[in-house]
N, C-alpha and C positions, 0 to 999 in steps of 0.2 A: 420486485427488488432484484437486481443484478447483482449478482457475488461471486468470489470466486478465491477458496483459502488457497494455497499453493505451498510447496520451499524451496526456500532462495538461501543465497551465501550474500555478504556482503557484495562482491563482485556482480552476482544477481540482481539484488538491489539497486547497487548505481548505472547497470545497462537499462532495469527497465526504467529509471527515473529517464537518462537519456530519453529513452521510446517516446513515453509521457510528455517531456517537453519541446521533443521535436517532432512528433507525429503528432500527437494528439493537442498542442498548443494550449497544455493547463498552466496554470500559475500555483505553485504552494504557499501553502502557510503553514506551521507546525499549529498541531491540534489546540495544544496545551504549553503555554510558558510565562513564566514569571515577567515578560518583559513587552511593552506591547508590541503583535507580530507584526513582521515584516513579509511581505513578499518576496519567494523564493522562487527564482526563475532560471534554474542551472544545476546541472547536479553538483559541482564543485560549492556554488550557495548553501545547499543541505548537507552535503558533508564539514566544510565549516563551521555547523552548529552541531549536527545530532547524527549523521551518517553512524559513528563510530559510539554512541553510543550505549552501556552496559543496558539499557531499559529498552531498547529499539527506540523505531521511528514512526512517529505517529502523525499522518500528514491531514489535510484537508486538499482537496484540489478544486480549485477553480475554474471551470472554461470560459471566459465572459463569450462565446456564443452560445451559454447554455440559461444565461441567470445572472443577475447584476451581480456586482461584489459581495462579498462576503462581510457579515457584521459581525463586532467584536464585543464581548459580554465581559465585563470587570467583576471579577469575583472576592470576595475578601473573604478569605479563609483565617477563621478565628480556634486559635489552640493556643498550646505552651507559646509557638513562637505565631505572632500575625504576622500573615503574608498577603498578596495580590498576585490572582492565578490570571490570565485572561485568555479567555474559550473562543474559534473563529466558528462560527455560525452559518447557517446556510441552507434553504431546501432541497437546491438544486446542486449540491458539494458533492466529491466522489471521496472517497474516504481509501488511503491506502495505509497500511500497520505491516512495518515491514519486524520480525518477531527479530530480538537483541541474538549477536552472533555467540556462539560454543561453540567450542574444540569436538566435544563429543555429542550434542545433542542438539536437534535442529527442530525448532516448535514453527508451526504452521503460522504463514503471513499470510494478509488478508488484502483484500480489494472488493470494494463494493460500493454501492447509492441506492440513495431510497428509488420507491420507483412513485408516481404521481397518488396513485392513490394511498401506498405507504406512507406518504409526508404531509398527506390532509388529514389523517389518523393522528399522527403522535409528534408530528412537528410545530413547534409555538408557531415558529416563523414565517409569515406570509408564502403561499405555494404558488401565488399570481405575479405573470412576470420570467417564469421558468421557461424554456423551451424543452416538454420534456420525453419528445422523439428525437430532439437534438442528444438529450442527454443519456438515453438510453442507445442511441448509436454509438457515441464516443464506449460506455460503456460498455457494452456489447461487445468494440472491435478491442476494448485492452483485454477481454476476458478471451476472446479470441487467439490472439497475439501469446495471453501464457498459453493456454491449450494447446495449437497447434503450430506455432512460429518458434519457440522457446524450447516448448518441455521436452524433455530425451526421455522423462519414466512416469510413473504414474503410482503413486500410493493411494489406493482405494482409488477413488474418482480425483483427486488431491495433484496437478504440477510439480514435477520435480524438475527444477531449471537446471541448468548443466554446472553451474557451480555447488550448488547442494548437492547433487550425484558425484561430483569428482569427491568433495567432504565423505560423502556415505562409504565408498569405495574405498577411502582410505582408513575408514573405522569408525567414524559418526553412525549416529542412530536417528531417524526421523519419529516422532513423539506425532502418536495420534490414538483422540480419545483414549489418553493414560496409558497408552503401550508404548513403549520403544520398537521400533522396526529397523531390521537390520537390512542390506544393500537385498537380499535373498525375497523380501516381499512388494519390491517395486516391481513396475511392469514397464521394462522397459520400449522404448518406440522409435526409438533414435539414436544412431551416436552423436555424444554434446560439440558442438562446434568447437573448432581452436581458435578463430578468430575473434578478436574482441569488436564488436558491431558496436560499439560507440565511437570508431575513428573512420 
């Protein structure tokens, strides 16, 4: 399995979605919504739905050089009120959860995918059909890309992208395993870029 938690700021978020859809040629889908998904192929696309929203953003990605399309699972959620959730499915999916923005506290976002023999363990969904050195390479280079391309500090083993360091800097705290950390227990490696690398 390839992973890789990091912290990002909103502005983090939408450079690496850039990266994503122009380096790496995924297609999004939002994980989880009330409405059947659509394909998301632009950062301005996700920010139109969920960029900005209080819960974060919880993606699916796609490569079609990795694994056919992704299937869609109709849920009917029975309570006080019935609803229809519908879930985008996939063995061969890369999973990104960008953690909702704060003034003052900054929770760890995630990036990750199963690796082949994790998705023959606990996956329903047929694993035949994947390409998955294909998929472990795309993986690999975004996990690369936060580590060494992006991040200016490092909490614990943990990316600190340069929009979450200017946040920390200015009096945020990064939250990890139930601690608040202050600007004082990053390691830093860089100073953060001024340029905005999505133009």
């Amino acid at each position: 399995m390839a992973a890789c938690d990091f912290y990002a700021s909103g502005d983090d978020g939408a450079t690496l979605l850039y990266f994503l859809f122009q380096e790496v040629k995924v297609i999004a889908f939002e994980l989880s919504t009330h409405e059947p998904p659509v394909p998301l192929e632009s950062v301005g696309a996700v920010a139109r739905r969920t960029l900005d929203s209080r819960s974060g953003l919880r993606l699916q990605l796609w490569s079609p050089a990795v694994c056919p399309p992704p299937s869609t699972r109709r849920v009917e959620v029975r309570g006080a009120k019935r609803h229809v959730v519908y879930h985008v499915e996939g063995a061969g999916l890369m999973q990104l959860y960008l953690a909702p923005g704060d003034s003052s506290i900054i929770r760890p976002s995630h990036f990750g995918c199963w690796s082949q023999a994790g998705a023959r363990a606990r996956c329903v969904l047929p694993t035949d059909g994947c390409d998955w050195r294909a998929l472990t390479r795309a993986a690999n280079g975004v996990i690369r890309h936060l580590r060494t391309r992006v991040a200016v500090g490092f909490l614990h083993r943990q990316p600190v992208l340069p929009g979450a360091w200017s946040a920390v800097t200015a009096g945020a705290r990064l939250w990890h395993s139930g601690v608040e950390h202050t600007l004082d227990a990053v390691r830093r490696v860089k100073a953060p870029a001024l340029e905005d690398t999505r133009h």
